[in-house]
Backbone bond lengths (Angstrom), bond angles and torsions (degrees), N, CA, C in turn:
res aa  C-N    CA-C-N  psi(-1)  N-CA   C-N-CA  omega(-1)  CA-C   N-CA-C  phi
1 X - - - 1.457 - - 1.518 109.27 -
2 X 1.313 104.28 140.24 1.571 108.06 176.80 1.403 116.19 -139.49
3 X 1.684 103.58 172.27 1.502 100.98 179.84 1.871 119.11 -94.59
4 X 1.339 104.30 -20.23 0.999 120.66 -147.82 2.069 109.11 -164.32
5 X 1.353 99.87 121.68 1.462 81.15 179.73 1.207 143.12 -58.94
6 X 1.318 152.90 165.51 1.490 129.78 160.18 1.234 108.44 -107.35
7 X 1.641 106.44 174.16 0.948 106.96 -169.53 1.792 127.62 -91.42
8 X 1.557 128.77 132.56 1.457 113.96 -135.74 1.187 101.17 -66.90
9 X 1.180 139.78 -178.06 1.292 143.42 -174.27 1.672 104.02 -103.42
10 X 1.443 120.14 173.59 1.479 123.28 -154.43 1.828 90.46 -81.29
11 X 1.843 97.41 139.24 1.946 97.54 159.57 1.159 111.55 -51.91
12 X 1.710 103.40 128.76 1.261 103.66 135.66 1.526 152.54 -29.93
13 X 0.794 149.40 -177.38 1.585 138.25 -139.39 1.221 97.63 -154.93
14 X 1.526 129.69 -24.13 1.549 137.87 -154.72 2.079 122.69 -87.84
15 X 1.944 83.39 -4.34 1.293 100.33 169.39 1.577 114.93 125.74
16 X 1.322 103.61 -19.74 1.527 126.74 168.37 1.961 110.95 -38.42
17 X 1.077 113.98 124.94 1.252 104.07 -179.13 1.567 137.45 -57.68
18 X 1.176 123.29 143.53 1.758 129.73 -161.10 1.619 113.15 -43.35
19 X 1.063 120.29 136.92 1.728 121.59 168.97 1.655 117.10 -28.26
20 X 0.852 98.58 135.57 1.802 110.36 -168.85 1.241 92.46 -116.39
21 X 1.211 111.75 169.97 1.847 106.12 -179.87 1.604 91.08 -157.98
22 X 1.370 135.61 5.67 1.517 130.10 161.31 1.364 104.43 -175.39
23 X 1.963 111.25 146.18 1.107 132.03 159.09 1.655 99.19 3.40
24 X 1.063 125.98 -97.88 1.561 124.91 -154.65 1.208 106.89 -47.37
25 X 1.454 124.77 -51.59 1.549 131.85 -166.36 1.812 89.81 -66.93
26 X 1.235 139.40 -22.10 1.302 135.67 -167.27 1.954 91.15 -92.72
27 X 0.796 107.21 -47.93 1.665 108.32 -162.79 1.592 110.48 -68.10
28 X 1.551 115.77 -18.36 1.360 126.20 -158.51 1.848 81.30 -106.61
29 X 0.859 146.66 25.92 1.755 155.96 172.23 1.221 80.62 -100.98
30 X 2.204 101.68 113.68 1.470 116.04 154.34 0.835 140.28 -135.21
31 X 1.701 110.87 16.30 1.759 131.92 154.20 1.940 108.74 -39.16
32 X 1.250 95.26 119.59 1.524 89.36 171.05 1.497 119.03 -106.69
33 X 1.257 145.66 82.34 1.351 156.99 -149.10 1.382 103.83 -46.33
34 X 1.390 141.07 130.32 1.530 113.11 151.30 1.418 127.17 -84.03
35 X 1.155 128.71 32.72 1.207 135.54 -178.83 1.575 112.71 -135.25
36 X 1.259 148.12 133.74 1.063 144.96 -157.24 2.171 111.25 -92.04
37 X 1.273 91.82 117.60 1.720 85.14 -179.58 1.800 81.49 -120.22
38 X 1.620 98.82 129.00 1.357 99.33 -168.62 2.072 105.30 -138.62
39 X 1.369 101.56 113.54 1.273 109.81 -170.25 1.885 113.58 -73.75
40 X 1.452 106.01 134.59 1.321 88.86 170.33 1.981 110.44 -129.51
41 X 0.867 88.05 156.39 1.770 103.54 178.33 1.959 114.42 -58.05
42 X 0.915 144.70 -179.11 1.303 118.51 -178.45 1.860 99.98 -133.64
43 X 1.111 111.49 -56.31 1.544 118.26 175.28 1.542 124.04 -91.23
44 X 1.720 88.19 112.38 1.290 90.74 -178.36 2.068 109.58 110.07
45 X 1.265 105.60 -27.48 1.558 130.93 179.67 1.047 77.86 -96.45
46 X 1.622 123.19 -104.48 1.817 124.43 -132.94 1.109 102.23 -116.43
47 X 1.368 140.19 2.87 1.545 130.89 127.36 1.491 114.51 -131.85
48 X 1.415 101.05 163.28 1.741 114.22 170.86 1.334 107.88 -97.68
49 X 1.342 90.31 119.72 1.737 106.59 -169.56 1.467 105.12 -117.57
50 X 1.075 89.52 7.51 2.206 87.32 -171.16 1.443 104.44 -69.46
51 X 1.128 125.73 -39.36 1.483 95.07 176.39 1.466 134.28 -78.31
52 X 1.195 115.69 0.57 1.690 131.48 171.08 1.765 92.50 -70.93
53 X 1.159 109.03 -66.41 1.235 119.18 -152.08 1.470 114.15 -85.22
54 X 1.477 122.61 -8.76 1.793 131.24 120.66 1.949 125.52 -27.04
55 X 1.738 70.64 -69.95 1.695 81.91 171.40 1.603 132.81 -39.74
56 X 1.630 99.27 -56.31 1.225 110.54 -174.53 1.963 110.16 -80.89
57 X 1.234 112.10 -33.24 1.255 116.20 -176.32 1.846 100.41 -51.39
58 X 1.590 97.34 -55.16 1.214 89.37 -172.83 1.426 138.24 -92.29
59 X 1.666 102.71 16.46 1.561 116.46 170.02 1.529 109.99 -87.49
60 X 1.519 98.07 -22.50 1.781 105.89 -178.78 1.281 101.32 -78.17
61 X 1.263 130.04 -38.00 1.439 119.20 -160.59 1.722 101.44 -104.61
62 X 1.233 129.12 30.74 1.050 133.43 -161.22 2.009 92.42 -119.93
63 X 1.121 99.05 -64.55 1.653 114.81 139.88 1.415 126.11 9.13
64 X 1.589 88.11 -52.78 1.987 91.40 -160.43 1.473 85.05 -138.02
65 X 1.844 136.54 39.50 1.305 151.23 141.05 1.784 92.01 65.53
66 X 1.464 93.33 75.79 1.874 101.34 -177.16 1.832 90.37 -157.45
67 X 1.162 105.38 96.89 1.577 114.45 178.89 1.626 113.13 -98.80
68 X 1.416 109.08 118.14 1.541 119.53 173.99 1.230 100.91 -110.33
69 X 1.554 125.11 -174.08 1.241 157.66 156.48 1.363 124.65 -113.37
70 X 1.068 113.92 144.21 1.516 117.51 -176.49 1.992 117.33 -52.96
71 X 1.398 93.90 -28.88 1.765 116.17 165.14 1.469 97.36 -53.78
72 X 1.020 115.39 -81.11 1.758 132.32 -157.33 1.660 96.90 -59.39
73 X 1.527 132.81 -12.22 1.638 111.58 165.92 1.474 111.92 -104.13
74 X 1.380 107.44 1.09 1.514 109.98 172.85 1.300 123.45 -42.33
75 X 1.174 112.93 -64.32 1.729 133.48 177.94 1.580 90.42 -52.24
76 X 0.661 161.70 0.40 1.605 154.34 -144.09 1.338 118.60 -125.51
77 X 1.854 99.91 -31.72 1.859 105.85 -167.90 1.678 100.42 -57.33
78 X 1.256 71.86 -159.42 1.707 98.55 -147.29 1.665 113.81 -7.25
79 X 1.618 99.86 70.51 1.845 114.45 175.96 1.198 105.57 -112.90
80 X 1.387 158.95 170.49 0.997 149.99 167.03 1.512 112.33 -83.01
81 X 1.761 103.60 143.09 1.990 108.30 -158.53 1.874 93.52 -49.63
82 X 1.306 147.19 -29.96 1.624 124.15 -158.60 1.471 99.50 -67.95
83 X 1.858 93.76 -42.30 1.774 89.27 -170.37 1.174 130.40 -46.54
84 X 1.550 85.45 -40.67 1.709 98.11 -143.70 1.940 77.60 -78.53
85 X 1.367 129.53 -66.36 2.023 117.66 167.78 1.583 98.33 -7.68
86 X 1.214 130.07 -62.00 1.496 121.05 -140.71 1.208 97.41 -90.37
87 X 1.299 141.85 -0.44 1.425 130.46 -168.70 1.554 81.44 -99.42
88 X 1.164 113.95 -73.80 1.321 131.56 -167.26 2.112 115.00 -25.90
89 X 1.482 78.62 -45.35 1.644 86.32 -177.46 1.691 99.34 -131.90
90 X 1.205 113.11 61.55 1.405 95.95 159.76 1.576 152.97 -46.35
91 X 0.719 126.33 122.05 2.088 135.18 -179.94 1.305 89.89 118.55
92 X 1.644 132.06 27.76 1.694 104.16 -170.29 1.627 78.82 -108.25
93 X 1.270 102.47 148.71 1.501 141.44 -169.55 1.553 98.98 -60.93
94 X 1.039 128.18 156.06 1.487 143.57 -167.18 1.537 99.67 -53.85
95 X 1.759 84.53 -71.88 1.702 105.57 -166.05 1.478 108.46 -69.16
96 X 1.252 133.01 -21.80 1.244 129.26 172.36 1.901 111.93 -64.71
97 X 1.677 106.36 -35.22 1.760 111.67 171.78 1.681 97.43 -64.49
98 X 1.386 130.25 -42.98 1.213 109.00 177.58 1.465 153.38 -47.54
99 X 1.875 79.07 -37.11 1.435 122.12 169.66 1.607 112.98 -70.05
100 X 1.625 124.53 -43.69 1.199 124.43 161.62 1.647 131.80 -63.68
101 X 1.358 100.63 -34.34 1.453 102.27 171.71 1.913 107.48 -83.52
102 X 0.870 133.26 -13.82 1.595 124.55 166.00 1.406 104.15 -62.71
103 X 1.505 115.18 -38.15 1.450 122.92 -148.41 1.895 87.46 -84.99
104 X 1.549 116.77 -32.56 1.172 121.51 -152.67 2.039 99.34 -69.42
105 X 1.939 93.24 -52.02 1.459 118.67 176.52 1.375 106.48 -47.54
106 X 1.429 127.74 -24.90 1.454 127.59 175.44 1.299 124.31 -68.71
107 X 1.264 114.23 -55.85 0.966 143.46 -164.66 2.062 104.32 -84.83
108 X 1.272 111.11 -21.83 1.213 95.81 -164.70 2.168 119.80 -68.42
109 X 1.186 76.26 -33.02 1.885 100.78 178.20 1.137 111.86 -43.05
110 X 1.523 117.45 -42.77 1.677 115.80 169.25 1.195 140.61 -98.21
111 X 2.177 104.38 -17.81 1.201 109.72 171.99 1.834 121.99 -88.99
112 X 1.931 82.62 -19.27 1.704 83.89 -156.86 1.453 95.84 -101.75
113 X 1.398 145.95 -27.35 1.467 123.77 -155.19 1.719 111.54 -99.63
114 X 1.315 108.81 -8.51 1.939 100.90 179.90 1.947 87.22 -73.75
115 X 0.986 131.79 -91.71 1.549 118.00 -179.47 1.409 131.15 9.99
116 X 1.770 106.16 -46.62 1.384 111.30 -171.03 1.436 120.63 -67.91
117 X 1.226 103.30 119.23 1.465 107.08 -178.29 2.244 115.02 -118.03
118 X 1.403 94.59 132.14 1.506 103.99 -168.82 1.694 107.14 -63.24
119 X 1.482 129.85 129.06 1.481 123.10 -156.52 2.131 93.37 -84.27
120 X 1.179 88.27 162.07 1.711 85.51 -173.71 1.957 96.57 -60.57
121 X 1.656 103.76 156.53 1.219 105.98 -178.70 1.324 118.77 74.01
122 X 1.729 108.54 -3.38 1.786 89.45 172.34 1.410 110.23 -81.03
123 X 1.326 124.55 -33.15 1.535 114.35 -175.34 1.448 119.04 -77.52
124 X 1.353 124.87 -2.75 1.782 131.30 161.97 1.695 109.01 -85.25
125 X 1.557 114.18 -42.99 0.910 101.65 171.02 1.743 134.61 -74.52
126 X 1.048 119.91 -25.28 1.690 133.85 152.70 1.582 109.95 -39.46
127 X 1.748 107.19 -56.65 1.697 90.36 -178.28 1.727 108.39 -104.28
128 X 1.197 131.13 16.87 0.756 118.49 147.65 1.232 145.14 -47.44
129 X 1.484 142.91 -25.91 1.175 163.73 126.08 1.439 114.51 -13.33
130 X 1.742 97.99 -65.57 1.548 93.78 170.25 1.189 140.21 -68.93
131 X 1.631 128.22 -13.52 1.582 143.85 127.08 1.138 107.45 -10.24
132 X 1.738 143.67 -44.27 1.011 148.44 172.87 1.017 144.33 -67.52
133 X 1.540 102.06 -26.23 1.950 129.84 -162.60 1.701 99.29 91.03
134 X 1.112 117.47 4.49 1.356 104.28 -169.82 1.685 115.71 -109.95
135 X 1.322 158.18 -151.49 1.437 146.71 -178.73 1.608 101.81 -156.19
136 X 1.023 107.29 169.77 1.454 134.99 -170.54 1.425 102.30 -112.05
137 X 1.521 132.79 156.26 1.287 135.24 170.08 1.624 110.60 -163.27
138 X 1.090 130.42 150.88 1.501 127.61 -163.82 1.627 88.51 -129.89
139 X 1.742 94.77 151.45 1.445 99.95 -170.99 1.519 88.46 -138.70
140 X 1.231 144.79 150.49 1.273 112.12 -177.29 1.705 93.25 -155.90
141 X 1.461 126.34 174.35 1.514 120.66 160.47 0.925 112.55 -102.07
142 X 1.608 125.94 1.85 1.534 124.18 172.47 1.689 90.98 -57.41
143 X 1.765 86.46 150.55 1.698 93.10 150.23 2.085 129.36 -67.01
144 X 1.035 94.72 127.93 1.265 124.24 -166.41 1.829 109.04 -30.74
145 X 1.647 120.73 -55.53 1.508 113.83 174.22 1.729 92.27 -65.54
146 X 0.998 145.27 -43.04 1.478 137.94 178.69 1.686 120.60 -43.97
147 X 0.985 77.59 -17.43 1.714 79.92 -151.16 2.044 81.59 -92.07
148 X 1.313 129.13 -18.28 1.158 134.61 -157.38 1.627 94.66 -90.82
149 X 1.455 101.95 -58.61 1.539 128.84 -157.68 2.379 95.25 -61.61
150 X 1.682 89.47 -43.16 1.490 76.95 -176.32 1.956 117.59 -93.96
151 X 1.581 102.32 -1.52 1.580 102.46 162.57 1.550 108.84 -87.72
152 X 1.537 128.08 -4.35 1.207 119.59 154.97 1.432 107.47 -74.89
153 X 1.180 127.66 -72.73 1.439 129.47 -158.70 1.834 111.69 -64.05
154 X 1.356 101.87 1.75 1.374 91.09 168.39 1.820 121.81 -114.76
155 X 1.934 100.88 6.91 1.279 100.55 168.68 1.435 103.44 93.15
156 X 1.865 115.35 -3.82 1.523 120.24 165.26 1.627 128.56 -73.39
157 X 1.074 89.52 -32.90 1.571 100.18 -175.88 1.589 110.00 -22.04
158 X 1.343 102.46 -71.37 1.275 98.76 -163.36 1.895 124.21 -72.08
159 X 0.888 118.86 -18.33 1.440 109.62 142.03 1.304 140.64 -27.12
160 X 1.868 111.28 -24.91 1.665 118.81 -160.79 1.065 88.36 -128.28
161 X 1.947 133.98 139.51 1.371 127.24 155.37 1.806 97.77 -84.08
162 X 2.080 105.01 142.24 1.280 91.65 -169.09 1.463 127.53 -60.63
163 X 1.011 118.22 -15.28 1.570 126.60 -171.86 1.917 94.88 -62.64
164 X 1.331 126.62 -14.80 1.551 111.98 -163.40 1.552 97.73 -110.04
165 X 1.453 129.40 0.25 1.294 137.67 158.92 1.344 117.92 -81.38
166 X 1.286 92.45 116.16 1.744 114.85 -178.17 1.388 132.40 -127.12
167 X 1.742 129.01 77.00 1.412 124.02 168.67 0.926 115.84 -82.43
168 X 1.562 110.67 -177.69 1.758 125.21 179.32 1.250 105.59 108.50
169 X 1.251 131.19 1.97 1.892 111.00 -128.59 2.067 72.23 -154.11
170 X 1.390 117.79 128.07 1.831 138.07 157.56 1.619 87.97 -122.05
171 X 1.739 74.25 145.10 1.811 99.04 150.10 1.579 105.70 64.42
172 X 1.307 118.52 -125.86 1.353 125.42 -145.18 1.696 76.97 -88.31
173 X 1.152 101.10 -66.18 1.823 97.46 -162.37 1.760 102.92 -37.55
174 X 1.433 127.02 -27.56 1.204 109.13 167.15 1.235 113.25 -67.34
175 X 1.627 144.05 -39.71 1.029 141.64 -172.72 1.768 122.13 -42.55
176 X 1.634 92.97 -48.45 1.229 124.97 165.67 1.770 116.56 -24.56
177 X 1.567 99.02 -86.82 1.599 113.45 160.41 1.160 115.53 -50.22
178 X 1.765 134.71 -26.94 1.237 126.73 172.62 1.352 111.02 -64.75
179 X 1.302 142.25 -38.19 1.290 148.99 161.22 1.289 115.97 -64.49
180 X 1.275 162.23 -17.47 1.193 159.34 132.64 1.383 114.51 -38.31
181 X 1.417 109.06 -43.39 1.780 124.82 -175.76 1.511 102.08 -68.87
182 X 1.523 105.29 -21.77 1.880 102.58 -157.81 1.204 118.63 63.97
183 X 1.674 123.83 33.78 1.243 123.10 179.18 1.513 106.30 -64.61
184 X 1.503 103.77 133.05 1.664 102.25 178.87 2.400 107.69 -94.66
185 X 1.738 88.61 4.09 1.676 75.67 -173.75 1.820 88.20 -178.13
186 X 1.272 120.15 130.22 1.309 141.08 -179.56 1.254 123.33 -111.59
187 X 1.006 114.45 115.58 1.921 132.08 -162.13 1.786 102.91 -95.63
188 X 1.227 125.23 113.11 1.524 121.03 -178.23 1.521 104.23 -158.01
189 X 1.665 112.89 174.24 1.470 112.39 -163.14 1.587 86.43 -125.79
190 X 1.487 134.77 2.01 1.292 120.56 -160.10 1.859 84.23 -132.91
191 X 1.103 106.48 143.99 1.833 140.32 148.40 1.209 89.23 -32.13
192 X 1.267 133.52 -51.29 1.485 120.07 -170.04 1.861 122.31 -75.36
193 X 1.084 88.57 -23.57 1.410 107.36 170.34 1.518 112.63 -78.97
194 X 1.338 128.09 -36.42 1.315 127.27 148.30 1.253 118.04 -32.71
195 X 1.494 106.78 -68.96 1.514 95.95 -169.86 1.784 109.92 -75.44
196 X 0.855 126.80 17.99 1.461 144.55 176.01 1.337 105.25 -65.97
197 X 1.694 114.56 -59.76 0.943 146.60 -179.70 1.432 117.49 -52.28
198 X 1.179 119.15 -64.56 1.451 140.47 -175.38 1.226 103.38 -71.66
199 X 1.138 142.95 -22.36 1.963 143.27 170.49 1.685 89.81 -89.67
200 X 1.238 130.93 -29.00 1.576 111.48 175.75 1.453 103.74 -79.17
201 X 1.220 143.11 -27.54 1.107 148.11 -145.76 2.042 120.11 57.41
202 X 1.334 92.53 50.24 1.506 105.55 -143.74 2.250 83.79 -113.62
203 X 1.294 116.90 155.66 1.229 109.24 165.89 1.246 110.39 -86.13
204 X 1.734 114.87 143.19 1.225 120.00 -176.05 1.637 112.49 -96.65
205 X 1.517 105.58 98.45 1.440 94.18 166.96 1.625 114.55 -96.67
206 X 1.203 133.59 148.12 1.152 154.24 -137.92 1.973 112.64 -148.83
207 X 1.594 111.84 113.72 1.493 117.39 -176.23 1.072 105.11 -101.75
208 X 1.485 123.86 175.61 1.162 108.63 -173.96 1.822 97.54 -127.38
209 X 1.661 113.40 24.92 1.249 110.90 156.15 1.375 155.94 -5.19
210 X 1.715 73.06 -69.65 1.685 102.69 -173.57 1.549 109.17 -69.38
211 X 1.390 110.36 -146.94 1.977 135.50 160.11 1.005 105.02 -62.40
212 X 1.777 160.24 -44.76 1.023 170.01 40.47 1.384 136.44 107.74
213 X 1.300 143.84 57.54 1.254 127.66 -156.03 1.501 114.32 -91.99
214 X 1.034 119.34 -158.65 1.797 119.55 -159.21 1.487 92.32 -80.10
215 X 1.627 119.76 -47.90 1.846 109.96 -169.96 1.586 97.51 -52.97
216 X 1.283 128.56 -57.81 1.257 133.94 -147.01 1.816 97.76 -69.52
217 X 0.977 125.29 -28.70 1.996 121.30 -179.72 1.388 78.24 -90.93
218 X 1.257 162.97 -48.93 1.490 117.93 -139.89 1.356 88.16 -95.50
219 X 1.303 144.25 -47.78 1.662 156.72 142.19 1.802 98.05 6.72
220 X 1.465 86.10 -30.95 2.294 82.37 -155.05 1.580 87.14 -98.58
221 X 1.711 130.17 -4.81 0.905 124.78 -156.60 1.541 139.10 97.74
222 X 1.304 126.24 0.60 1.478 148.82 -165.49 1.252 88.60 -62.81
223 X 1.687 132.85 129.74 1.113 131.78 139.53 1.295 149.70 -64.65
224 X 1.384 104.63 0.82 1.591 126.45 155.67 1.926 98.95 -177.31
225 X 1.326 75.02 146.66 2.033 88.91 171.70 1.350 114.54 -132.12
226 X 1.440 111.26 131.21 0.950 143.43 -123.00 1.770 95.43 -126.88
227 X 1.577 132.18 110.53 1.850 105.31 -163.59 1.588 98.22 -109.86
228 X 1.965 112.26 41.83 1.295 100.05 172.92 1.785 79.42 150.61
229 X 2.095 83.11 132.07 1.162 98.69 169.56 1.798 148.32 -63.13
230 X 1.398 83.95 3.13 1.454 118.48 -176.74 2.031 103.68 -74.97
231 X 1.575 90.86 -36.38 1.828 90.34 176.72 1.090 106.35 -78.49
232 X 1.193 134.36 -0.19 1.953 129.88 -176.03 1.186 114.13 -54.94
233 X 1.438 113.44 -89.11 1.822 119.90 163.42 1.716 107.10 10.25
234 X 1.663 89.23 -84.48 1.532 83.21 -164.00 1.841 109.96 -77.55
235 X 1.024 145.42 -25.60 1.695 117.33 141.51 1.262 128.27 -46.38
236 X 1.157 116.99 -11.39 1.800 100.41 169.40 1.466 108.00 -89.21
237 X 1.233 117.43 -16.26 1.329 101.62 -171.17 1.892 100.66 -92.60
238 X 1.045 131.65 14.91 1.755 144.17 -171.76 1.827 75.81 -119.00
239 X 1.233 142.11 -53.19 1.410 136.40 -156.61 1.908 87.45 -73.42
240 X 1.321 117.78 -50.67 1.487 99.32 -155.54 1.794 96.12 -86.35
241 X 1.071 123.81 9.03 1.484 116.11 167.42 1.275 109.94 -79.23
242 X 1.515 120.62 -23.79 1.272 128.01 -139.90 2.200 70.52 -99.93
243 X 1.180 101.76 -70.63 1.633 99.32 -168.98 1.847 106.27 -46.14
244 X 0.799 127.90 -28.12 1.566 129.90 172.89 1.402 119.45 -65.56
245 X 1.302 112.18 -33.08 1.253 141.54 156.82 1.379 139.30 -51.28
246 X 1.256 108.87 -34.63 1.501 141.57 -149.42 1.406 127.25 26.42
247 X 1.906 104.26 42.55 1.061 102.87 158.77 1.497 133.78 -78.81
248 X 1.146 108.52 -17.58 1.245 128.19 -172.14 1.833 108.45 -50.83
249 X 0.933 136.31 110.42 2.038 105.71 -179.10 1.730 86.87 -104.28
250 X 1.012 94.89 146.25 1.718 128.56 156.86 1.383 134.17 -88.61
251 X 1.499 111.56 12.93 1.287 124.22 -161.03 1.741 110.97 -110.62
252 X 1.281 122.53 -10.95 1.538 131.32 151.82 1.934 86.41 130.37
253 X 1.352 118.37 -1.12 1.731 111.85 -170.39 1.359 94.61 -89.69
254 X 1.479 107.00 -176.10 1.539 116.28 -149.73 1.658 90.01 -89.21
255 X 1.044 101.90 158.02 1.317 107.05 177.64 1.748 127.40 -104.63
256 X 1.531 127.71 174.07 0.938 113.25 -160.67 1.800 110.33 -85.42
257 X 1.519 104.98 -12.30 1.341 127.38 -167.40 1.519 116.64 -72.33
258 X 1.078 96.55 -17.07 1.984 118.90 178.23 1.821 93.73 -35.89
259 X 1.637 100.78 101.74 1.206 80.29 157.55 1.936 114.94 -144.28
260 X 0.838 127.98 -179.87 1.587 150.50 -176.24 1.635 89.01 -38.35
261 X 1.757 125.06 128.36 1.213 112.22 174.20 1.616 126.74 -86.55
262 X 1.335 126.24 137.80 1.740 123.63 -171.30 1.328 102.60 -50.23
263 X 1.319 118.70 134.14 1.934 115.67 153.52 1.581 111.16 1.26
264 X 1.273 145.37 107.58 1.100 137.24 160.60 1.512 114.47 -74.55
């Protein structure tokens, strides 16, 4: 979770397409890879972190006499940390959310990451990719050492080389870095991660993990939803026929892969 995006880190060199710097410059990307580089979301996607991040929400806001429940930050995951402060405690002053989310980033290392637990199918689906010739990369709105500290402690790490781990960054600004990566398809539990997808020109697959159910991702646009990381495997291997194929487009339009969503 973040407050604010950062700024993406330099393209790769490995053939991945040139730095984009907005939606259009991302959507107009029309290299079609034959190998699958496939981005995934981190909280809420490839582990359940909600109760760390219950915990900590509500030790921070407990702080400054603002009492939630672990219910009341549900609706909230994978939002970026100002939002999800401002819902929680509304009328609080800008700079005071700044002041709470430093306090939150402090605090999270001890309250929020022993909890985190990896959802079944995240560690097949991470190297699945590479079965292909192709890699995995996580883009996430957690803050960025977070996003490291809980793909260690959940036994992910090694699936991702660090240079392809990327927080700070919701929504389009993920899309952004999704196109730098050459992601050919983006794995997420939030609408926002949809449109993540669609500024990379990347297919949007969509779990139903998160807050989120199957109407609400295909509603946001999801090109297939997916009700558990356990179905990945076998859609990537229908995704990399499709890139061998060159059905796949890379250009932000709908793709040919659009299909019917699994039981959520």
């Amino acid at each position: 979770m973040t407050s604010a995006p950062a700024s993406a880190p330099e393209p790769r060199t490995d053939g991945s397409p040139d730095t984009v710097t907005s939606a259009d410059d991302a959507a107009a990307t029309v290299a079609v890879p034959q190998v699958p580089v496939v981005g995934f979301d981190l909280d809420m996607t490839l582990v359940d972190s909600s109760d760390g991040i219950a915990a900590t929400l509500r030790a921070v806001l407990a702080e400054v006499g603002v009492t939630v429940t672990a219910a009341d930050t549900w609706p909230y995951a994978g939002m970026p940390l100002d939002l999800i402060l401002a819902g929680l405690a509304p009328g609080t002053p800008a700079e005071e959310i700044d002041v709470l989310q430093a306090r939150y980033r402090h605090l999270y290392p001890s309250l929020g990451i022993a909890s985190v637990r990896p959802y079944p199918g995240a560690a097949a689906a991470l190297a699945a990719p590479a079965a292909h010739g192709g890699r995995s990369v996580v883009v996430s709105a957690k803050h960025t050492p977070n996003v490291h500290r809980v793909l260690s402690v959940t036994g992910l790490a090694g699936a991702v080389a660090d240079a392809d781990v990327t927080g700070d960054l919701f929504a389009e600004d993920k899309g952004l870095r999704l196109a730098q990566l050459g992601a050919t398809a983006y794995v997420g539990d939030h609408p926002g991660d949809v449109r993540a997808a669609a500024v990379a020109g990347a297919v949007a697959v969509a779990v139903t993990t998160g807050s989120h159910d199957t109407a609400a991702l295909l509603e946001a646009g999801a090109d297939v939803v997916l009700s558990s990381l356990e179905d990945f495997p076998d859609w990537l291997s229908t995704h990399v026929v499709d890139l061998r194929s060159g059905g796949a487009r890379h250009d932000g339009g709908r793709k040919s892969e659009r299909a019917a969503p699994l039981p959520g």
